[in-house]
C-alpha positions, 0 to 999 in steps of 0.5 A: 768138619775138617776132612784129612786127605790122603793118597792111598789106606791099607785097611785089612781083617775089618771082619764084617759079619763078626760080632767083633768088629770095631765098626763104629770106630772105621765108620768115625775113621772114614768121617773124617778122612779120604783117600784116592787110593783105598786097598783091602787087604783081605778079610773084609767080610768074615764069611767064617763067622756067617758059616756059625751065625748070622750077624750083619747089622746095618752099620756092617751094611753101610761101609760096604756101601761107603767103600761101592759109593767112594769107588763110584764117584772116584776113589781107585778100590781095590780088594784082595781077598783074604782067608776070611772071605777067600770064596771071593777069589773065585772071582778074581777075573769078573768085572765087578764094575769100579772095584777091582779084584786082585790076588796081590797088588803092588802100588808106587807110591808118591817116590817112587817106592813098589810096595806089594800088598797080599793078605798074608795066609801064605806065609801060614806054612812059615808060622804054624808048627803044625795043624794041633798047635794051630788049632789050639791058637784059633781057640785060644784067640777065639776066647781072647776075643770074647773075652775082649767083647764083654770088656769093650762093653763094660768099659764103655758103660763106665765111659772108660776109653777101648783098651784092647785085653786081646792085644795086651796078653798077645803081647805077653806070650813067648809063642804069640811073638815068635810067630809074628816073628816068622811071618814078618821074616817070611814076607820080607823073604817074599817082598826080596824075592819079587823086587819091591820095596816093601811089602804091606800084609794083613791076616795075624792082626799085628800092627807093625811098620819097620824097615828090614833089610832095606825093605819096608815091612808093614802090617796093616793091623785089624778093625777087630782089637787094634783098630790101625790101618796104613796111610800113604801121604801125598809126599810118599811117607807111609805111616801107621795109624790108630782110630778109637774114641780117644786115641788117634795118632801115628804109631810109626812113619817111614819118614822117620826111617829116611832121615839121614837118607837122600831119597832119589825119585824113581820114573813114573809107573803104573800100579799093577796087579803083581 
């Protein structure tokens, strides 16, 4: 079996604990790919879910022992809690042994580029008109999302490839886009204000990866209906990736944002907590 290598993954919103996490596909992704680098981007365990019901089943179970045993044997972790699993940051200043907590991180990559990686809840005040309307968007999702699930499992019954319904119509609604809209807005302010290059989120499970304004903005997407994260090459280019049964391909790649620019390499830097 061939195994891809890359320098660094942005994984976010996986929700393990949630009946509709796509795990099958990330543990596929994770057979077939490595990385010395992995950051996650917040909401890796859905602790919302497990409030309602108890779900976790032994696959939920083995990825967080693939991401502790990959840490063990070298592979730099590092876990930026989200929303989701916010109680984790309580715990941001324990030694949790070879994976390290951290509020927001900013990576360097391969040229040099600072890219800050935060969940993106912060921006919610920048989205949400107000706490009706969010409301009203949880539901409308939550819906979305079941009925999503049942689509999922009728179309594997007829060996029909995923197809995400909770993409599709998100795609659909005026509203849907105007928020994404705002929270990309609200990070590309953010990522000008710290000095960096570019700023990687999670959180509205919206894959994306654009250059704005001479920052790169990216969204690592969701293991719940786009089953997309980010990969760093080890020439420096960032790209945005899909894994299902039959669709794995690059949606977007930085390299194709620097075609006509000569990019001059910056000193070597240390990764830090920003």
């Amino acid at each position: 079996m061939n195994i891809n290598t890359y320098r660094t993954l942005w994984l976010s919103d996986i929700h393990l604990g949630c009946r509709d996490c796509k795990i099958d596909y990330l543990l596929d992704f994770f057979e077939h790919n490595q990385a010395e680098t992995i950051i996650l981007v917040g909401d890796i365990i859905d602790l919302w879910s497990q409030k309602h019901r108890a779900y976790w089943p032994q696959s939920h179970h083995a990825l967080l022992n693939l991401l502790v045993d990959k840490a063990h044997h070298g592979c730099k972790v590092i876990y930026i809690p989200g929303n989701h699993d916010e109680k984790i940051r309580d715990f941001l200043h324990y030694d949790f042994g070879h994976i390290q907590l951290e509020r927001q991180y900013i990576h360097t990559t391969a040229i040099g580029k600072k890219i800050l990686a935060l969940h993106g809840d912060e921006f919610d005040d920048y989205v949400t008109v107000n706490r009706f309307h969010s409301y009203l968007g949880d539901k409308g999702y939550d819906f979305l999302l079941f009925l999503n699930r049942w689509l999922h499992v009728t179309r594997r019954k007829m060996n029909k490839p995923y197809w995400s319904l909770a993409s599709y119509l998100k795609q659909r609604v005026d509203k849907a886009h105007q928020a994404i809209a705002r929270f990309r807005q609200a990070a590309i302010r953010h990522a000008e204000s710290q000095q960096v290059d570019g700023i990687i989120c999670g959180h509205i499970h919206q894959p994306d990866l654009r250059l704005c304004k001479e920052i790169i903005y990216a969204n690592s997407g969701d293991w719940v209906e786009n089953c997309t994260l980010l990969t760093e090459t080890h020439d420096g280019m960032i790209q945005l990736r899909h894994w299902t049964d039959t669709h794995c391909h690059i949606i977007a790649d930085t390299k194709d944002f620097f075609k006509s620019e000569k990019t001059t390499l910056r000193p070597p830097s240390h990764d830090h907590a920003a």
